[in-house]
C-alpha positions in Angstrom: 8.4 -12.3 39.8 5.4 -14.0 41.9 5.3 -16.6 44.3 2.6 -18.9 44.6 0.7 -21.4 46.8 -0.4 -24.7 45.1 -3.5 -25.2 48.1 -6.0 -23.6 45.9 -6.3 -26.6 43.0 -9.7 -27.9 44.5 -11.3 -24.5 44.3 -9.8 -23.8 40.7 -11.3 -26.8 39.3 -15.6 -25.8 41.3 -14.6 -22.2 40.0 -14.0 -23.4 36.0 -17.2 -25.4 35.8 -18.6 -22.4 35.0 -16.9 -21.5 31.7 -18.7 -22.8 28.7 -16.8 -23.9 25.4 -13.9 -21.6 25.6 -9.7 -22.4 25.2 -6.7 -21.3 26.7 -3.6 -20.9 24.4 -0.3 -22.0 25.9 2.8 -20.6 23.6 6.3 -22.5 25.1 9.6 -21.7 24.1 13.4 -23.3 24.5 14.8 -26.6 25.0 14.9 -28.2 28.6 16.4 -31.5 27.5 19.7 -31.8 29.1 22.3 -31.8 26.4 25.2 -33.6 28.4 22.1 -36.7 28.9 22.1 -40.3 27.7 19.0 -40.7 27.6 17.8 -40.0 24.4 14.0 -40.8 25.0 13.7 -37.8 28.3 10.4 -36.5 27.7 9.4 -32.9 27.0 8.1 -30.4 29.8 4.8 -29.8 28.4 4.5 -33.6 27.2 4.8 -34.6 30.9 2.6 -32.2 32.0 -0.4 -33.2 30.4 0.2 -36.8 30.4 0.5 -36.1 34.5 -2.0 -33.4 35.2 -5.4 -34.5 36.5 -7.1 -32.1 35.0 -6.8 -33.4 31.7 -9.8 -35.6 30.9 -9.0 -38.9 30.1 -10.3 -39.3 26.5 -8.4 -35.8 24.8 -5.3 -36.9 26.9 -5.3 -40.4 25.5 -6.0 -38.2 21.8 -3.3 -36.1 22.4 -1.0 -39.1 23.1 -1.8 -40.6 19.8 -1.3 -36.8 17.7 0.8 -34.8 19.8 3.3 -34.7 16.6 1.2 -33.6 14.3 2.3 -30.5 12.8 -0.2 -27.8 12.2 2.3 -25.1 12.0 6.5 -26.2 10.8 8.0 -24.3 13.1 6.3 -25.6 16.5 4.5 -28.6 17.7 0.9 -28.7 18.8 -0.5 -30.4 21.5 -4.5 -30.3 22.1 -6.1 -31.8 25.7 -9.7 -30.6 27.0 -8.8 -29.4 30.6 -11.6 -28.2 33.2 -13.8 -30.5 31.8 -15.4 -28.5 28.9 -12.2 -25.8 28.2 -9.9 -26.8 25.2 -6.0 -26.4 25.8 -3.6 -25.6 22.8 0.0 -25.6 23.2 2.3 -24.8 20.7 5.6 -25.5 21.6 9.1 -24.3 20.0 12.0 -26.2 21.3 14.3 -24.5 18.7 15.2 -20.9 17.3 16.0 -22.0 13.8 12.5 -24.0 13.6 11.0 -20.7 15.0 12.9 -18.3 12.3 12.0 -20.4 9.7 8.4 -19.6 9.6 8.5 -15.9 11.4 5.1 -14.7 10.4 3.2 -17.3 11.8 5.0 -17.9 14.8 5.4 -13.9 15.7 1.2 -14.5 15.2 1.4 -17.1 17.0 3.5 -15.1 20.4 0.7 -12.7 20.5 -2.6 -14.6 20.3 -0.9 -16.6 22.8 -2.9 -16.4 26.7 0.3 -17.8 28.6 3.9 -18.0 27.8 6.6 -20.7 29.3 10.2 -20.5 28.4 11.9 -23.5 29.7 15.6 -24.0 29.3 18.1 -26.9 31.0 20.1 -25.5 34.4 23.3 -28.2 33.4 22.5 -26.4 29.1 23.9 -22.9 29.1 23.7 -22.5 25.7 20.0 -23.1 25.6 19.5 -20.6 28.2 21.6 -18.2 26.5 19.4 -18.5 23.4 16.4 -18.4 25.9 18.0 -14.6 26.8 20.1 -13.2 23.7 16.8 -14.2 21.7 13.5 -15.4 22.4 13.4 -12.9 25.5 13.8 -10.0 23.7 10.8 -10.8 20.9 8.9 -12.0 23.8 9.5 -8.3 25.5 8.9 -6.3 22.8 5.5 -8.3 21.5 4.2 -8.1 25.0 5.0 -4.4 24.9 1.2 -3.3 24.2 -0.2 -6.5 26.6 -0.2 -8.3 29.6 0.2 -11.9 29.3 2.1 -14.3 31.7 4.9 -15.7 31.5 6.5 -18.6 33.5 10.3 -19.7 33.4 10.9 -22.8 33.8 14.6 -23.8 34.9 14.4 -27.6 34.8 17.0 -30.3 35.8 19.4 -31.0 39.2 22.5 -29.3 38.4 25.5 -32.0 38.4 28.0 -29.7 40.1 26.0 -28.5 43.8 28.7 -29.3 46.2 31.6 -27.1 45.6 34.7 -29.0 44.1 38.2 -27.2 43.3 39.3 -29.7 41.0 40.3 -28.3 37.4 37.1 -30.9 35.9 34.8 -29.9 38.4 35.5 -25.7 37.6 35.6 -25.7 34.6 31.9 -28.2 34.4 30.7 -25.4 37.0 30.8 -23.0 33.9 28.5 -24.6 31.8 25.4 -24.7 34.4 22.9 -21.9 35.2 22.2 -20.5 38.5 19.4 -19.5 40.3 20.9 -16.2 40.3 20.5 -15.8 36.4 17.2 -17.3 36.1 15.7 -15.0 38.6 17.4 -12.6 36.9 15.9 -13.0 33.5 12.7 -13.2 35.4 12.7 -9.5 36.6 13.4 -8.5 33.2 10.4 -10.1 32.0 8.1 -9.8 35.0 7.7 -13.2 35.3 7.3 -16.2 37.3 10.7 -17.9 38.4 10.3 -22.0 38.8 13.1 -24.5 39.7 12.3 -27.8 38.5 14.4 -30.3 40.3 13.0 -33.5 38.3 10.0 -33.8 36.1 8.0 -36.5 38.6 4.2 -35.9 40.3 5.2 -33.3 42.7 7.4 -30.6 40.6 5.0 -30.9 37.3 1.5 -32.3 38.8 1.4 -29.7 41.8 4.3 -26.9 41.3 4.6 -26.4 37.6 1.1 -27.7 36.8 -0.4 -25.8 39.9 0.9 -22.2 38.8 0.4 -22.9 34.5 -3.5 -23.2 35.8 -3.7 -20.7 38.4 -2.6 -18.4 35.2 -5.5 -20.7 32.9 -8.0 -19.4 35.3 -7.1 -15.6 35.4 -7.1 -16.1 31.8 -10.4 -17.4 31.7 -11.9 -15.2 34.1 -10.5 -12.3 32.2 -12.1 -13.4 28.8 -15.3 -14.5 30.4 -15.6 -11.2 32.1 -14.7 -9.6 28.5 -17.5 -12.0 26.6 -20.1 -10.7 29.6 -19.3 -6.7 29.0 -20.3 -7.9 24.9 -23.6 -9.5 25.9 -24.3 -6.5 28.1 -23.8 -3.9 25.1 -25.5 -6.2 22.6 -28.6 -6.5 24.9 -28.7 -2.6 25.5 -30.3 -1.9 21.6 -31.8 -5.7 21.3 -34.5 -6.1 18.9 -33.3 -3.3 16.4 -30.1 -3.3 14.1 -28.5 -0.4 12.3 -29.1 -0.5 8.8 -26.5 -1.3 6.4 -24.6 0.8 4.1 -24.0 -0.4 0.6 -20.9 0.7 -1.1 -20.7 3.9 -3.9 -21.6 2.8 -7.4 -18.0 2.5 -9.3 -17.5 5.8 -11.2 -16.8 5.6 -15.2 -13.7 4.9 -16.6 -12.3 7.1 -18.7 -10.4 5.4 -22.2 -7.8 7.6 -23.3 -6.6 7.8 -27.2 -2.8 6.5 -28.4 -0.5 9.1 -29.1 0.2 9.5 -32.8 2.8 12.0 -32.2 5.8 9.5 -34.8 3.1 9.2 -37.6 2.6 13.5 -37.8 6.6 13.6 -37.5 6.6 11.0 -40.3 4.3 13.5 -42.6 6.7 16.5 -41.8 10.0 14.8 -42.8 8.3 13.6 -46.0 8.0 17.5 -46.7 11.4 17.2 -48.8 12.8 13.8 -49.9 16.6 15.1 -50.1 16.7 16.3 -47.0 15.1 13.2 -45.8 17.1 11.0 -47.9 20.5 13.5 -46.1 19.6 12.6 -42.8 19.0 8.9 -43.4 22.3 8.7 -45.1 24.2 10.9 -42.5 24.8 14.4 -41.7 28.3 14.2 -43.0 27.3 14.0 -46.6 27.0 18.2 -47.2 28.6 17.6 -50.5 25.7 15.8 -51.8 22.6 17.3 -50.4 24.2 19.9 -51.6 23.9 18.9 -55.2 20.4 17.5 -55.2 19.4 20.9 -53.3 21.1 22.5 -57.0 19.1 20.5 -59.1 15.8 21.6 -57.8 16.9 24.9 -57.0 18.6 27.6 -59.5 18.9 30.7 -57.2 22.0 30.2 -55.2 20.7 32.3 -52.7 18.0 30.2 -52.3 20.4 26.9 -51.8 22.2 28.7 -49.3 18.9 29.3 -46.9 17.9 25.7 -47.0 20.8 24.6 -46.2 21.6 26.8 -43.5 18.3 25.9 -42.0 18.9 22.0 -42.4 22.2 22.7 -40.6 20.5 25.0 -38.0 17.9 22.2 -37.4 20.3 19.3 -36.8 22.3 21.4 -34.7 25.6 18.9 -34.9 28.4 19.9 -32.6 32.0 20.4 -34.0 33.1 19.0 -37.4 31.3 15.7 -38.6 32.5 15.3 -42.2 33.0 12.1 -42.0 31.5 8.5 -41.8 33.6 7.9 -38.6 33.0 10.7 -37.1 29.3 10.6 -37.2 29.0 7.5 -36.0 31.5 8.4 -32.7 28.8 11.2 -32.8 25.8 9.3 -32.6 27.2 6.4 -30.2 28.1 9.4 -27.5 24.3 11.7 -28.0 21.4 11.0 -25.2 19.0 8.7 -26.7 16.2 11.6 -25.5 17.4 14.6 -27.9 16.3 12.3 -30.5 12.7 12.2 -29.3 12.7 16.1 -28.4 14.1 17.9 -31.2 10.9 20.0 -31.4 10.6 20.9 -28.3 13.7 23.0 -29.5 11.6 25.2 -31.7 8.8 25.6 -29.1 8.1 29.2 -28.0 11.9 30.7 -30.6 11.6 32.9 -33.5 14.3 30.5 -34.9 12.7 29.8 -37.9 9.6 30.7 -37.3 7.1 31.0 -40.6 4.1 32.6 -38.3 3.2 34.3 -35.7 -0.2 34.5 -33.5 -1.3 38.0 -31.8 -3.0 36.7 -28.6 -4.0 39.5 -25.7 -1.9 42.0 -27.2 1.4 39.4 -27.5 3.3 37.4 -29.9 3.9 33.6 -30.0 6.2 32.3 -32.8 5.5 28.9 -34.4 6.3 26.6 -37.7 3.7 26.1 -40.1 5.2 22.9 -41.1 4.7 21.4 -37.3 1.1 22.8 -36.5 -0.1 21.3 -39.8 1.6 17.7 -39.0 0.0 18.1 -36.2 -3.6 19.6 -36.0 -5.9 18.8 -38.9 -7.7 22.2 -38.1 -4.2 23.9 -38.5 -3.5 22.5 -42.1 -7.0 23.5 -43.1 -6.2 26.8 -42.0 -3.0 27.3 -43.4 -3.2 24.8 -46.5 -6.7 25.8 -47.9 -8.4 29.1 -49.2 -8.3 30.7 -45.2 -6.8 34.4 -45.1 -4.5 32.5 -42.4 -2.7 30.5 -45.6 -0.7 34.0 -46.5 -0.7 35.6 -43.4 2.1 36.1 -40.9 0.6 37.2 -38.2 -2.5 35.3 -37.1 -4.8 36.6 -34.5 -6.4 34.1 -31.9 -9.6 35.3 -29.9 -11.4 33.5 -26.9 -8.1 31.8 -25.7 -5.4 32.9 -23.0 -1.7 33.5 -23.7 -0.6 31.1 -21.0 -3.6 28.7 -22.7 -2.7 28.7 -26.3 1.6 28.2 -25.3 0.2 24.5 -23.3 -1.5 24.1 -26.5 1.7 24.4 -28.8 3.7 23.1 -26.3 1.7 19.8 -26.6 1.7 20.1 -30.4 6.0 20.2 -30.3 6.5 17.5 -27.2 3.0 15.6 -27.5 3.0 16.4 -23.4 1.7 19.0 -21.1 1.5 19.7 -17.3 -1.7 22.2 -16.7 -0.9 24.4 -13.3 -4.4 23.5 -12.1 -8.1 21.9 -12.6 -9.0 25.4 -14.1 -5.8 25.5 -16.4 -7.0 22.1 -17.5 -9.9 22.8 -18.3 -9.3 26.1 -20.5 -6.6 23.8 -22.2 -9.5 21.0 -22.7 -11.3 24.0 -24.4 -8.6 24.9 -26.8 -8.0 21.2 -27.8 -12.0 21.1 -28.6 -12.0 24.2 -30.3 -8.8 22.7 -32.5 -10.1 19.0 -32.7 -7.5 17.5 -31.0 -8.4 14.8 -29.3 -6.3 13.4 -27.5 -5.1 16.1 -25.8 -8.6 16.3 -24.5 -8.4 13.0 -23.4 -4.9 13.9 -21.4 -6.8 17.2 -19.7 -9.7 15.1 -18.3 -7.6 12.5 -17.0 -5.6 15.3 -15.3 -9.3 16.4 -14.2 -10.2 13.3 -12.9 -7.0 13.0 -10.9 -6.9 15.8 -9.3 -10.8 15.5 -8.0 -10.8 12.1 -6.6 -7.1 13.0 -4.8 -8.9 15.6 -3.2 -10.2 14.8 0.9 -13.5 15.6 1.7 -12.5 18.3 3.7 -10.7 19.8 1.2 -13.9 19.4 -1.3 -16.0 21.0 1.3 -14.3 23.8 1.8 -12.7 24.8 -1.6 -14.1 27.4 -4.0 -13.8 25.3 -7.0 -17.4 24.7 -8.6 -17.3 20.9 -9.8 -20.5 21.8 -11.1 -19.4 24.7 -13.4 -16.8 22.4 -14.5 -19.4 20.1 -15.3 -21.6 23.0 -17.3 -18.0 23.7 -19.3 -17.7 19.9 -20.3 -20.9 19.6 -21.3 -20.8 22.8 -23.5 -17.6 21.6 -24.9 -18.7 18.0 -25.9 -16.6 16.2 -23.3 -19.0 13.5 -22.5 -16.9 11.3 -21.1 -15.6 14.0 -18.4 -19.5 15.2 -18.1 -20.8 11.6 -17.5 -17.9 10.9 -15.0 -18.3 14.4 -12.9 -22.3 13.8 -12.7 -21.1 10.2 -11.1 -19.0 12.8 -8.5 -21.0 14.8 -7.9 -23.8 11.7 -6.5 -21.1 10.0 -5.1 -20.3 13.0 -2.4 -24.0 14.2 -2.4 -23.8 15.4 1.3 -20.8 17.5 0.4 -22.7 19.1 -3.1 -26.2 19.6 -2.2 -25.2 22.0 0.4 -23.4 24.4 -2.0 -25.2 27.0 -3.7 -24.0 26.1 -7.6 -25.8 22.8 -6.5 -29.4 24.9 -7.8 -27.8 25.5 -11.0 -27.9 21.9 -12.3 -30.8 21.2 -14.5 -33.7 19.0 -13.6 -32.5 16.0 -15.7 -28.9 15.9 -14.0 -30.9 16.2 -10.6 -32.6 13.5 -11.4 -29.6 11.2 -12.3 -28.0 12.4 -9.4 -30.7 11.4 -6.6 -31.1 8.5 -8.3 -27.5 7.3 -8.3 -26.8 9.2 -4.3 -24.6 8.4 -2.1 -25.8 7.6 0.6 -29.2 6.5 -0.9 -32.7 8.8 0.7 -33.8 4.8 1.7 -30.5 4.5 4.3 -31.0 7.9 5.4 -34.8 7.4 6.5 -33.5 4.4 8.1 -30.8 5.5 9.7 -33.6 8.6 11.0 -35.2 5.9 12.5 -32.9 3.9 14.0 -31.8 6.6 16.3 -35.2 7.7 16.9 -35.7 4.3 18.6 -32.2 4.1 20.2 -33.2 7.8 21.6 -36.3 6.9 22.8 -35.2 3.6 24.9 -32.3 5.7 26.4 -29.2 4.0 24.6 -26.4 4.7 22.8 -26.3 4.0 19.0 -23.5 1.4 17.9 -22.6 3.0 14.8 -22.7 6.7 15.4 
């Protein structure tokens, strides 16, 4: 808490004809109209203020007059007045918490572009000094945390009750005024300045309120004119030369990936036997008659037995469903996703299994029926004249074990997960080599993702080779991952043009690359000679 003099108002007003077009902003919180008053026209604390001070100029105090209700903001009112002669004054005032809270996120702005705070509250009002306390202190406190603004309390009225009385009235009126003791109070807690303000005539708001709101104008002022100089001082050190600007990266491709047609394939394996088809449209219950249509186009029994033994092995039903009821309980109570991964089942069992690949000395099982729905390069293989068409066991060359299982596993589940960019892109060559494209699509997305999630730390320092990566996707006829990489690759060219792969490009991708760099050769020349000159004059750069 301060105490001031109010001698010092001539020198304050030779001392701020020196500031040039600048503005003070005044922030003032709580109500100082006396609740218990019959007066209902008592004017405001700030509204007196600047229709008393001197330092107003005539003109902006009779415009402020004429538009001091004008609401810029809901939550406060703004007043406007040119003080100093040539400084504008802004005041937003906030006699009311629920006008404040009903706008927070401008008036929480407002609080902390704010130059000077005032809370003013009504000595014979103690319920607008309690919210003064219990609310606007505490948000005043904690904005201010990081700052140092000033703040002025304002305690404003004659209290009604100054000669002590024991009557019951008088006692029990004594509650509802503030004392000095609690102002000060809330003062230290806020480390402000503590004002009594007896009446709101020439003396208390022309000299002792007025006198100490624009002793805290001119630090204010001093402060950002002192600010503004530093600025000019900096500027002026590197005048005449500006640092050149840098334009943003070029935006890198987009890469389009393809629909999954995963339900269509399933549709051409179920068409693979209309009976069974037809048995598990109708419902599983009906054993009697699949049964009998199995008969029909079957005469070995044994024959009949091993289909249906594998339709019932497929469908997998729990417990007894043999009848309409019962299936439907069934169906009402099963997870909607064992329906849309079945397959996955049958991924990686020998449960029947029609086929088997030999891959680095290992076996993978897998169903004919399921590759060819799925991979036209598989039902050329095992539909046409190949040796692979009457063969169990099919060898696979050129191709991982952990490779060619992500590769069935996306034909069963129409998903994968690669373990790594390297994974991904031994599972893009598989797809290629299969003609699957869409599973291509999925590994260079994954590609893609993983790269540009990477820091440039972390692509500085790792041993991955994005340009080996590029080699592979060209080889493979991944243009879209090929054109996208090149785009990387120029787009962190002070990262890749110090690695050693970085010779191995050919002179046409070296030539789309320093054409499409970033940064470009033209900012770093200029940049050269920027610091050259800043160097040479003895300053320090602003950018670097």
């Amino acid at each position: 808490m301060a105490t001031l003099e109010v001698d010092w108002l001539p020198e304050i007003c030779f001392r701020a004809s020196g500031f040039k077009i600048m503005s003070v902003h005044i922030v003032a919180f709580g109500n100082e109209r006396d609740g218990f008053s019959e007066d209902d026209q008592q004017k405001s604390l700030i509204w007196t203020y600047l229709g008393r001070s001197a330092l107003v100029s005539e003109t902006d105090s009779n415009l402020l007059l004429n538009s001091a209700s004008y609401l810029r903001n809901p939550a406060f009112t703004e007043y406007q007045a040119c003080v100093f002669g040539n400084v504008r004054l802004v005041i937003h005032d906030c006699p009311l918490w629920d006008i404040f809270e009903s706008d927070w996120y401008t008036s929480r702005n407002l609080i902390g572009e704010a130059d000077i705070i005032v809370i003013k509250y009504s000595v014979n009002d103690k319920s607008s000094f309690q919210e003064v306390k219990d609310i606007y202190a505490p948000l005043i406190k904690k904005t201010l945390s990081h700052c140092s603004v000033p703040v002025i309390i304002s305690a404003v009225g004659a209290r009604q009750n100054e000669v002590p009385c024991t009557c019951p009235l008088c006692i029990s009126d004594r509650g509802s005024c503030v004392t000095a003791s609690e102002g000060i109070q809330l003062a230290k807690e806020l480390g402000a300045t503590y004002l009594e303000l007896h009446s709101l005539n020439d003396f208390y708001i022309g000299k002792y309120f007025g006198g100490v709101l624009e002793y805290f104008m001119i630090q204010s002022l001093n402060q950002k004119s002192s600010e503004k100089m530093k600025k000019r001082k900096k500027s002026h050190k590197c005048h005449g030369v500006k640092p050149p600007q840098l334009d943003q990266p070029e935006k890198m491709p987009i890469l389009k990936g393809e629909a999954s047609h995963y339900d269509s394939d399933l549709h051409n394996l179920l068409f693979c036997c209309q009976y069974i088809l037809h048995f598990i449209y109708s419902g599983a219950f009906q054993w009697d008659l699949l049964e009998e249509h199995i008969k029909k186009k079957l005469k070995n029994p044994g024959n009949v037995e091993l289909v249906l033994d594998r339709v019932k092995c497929i469908l997998k039903i729990p417990g007894k469903v043999n009848s309409s009821q019962n299936y439907r309980t069934y169906l009402s109570k099963r997870p909607l996703h064992l329906c849309n991964s079945s397959l996955r089942l049958f991924f990686n069992t020998t449960v029947l299994a029609d086929v088997m690949f030999k891959i680095q000395g290992a076996t993978v099982p897998a169903h004919k029926a399921v590759l060819v729905a799925r991979c036209e390069v598989m039902a050329a293989m095992f539909s046409g004249s190949y040796i692979e068409s009457n063969s169990f066991l099919v060898p696979v060359y050129g191709i991982s074990k952990d490779t060619f299982l992500s590769f069935l596993e996306y034909l069963y589940t129409d998903s994968c997960c690669p373990a790594s960019i390297l994974q991904a892109m031994s599972l893009l060559i598989c797809a290629e080599m299969y003609q699957v494209s869409r599973l291509q699509h999925i590994c260079e997305l994954y590609i893609i993702t993983q790269l540009q999630s990477m820091p440039s730390r972390e692509l500085t320092s790792t041993s991955l080779s994005v340009v080996s990566l590029l080699q592979k996707a060209k080889f493979h006829n991944s243009d879209c991952l090929s054109n996208w990489l090149l785009h990387f690759i120029a787009s962190n060219y002070l990262i890749f043009s110090q690695k050693p792969e970085f010779e191995d490009l050919s002179v046409e991708e070296r030539n789309f690359i320093e054409m499409h760099r970033w940064p470009s050769s033209m900012y770093l020349r200029q940049l050269a000679e920027y610091r050259n000159y800043i160097h040479s004059r003895k300053c320090h750069c602003l950018i670097m």
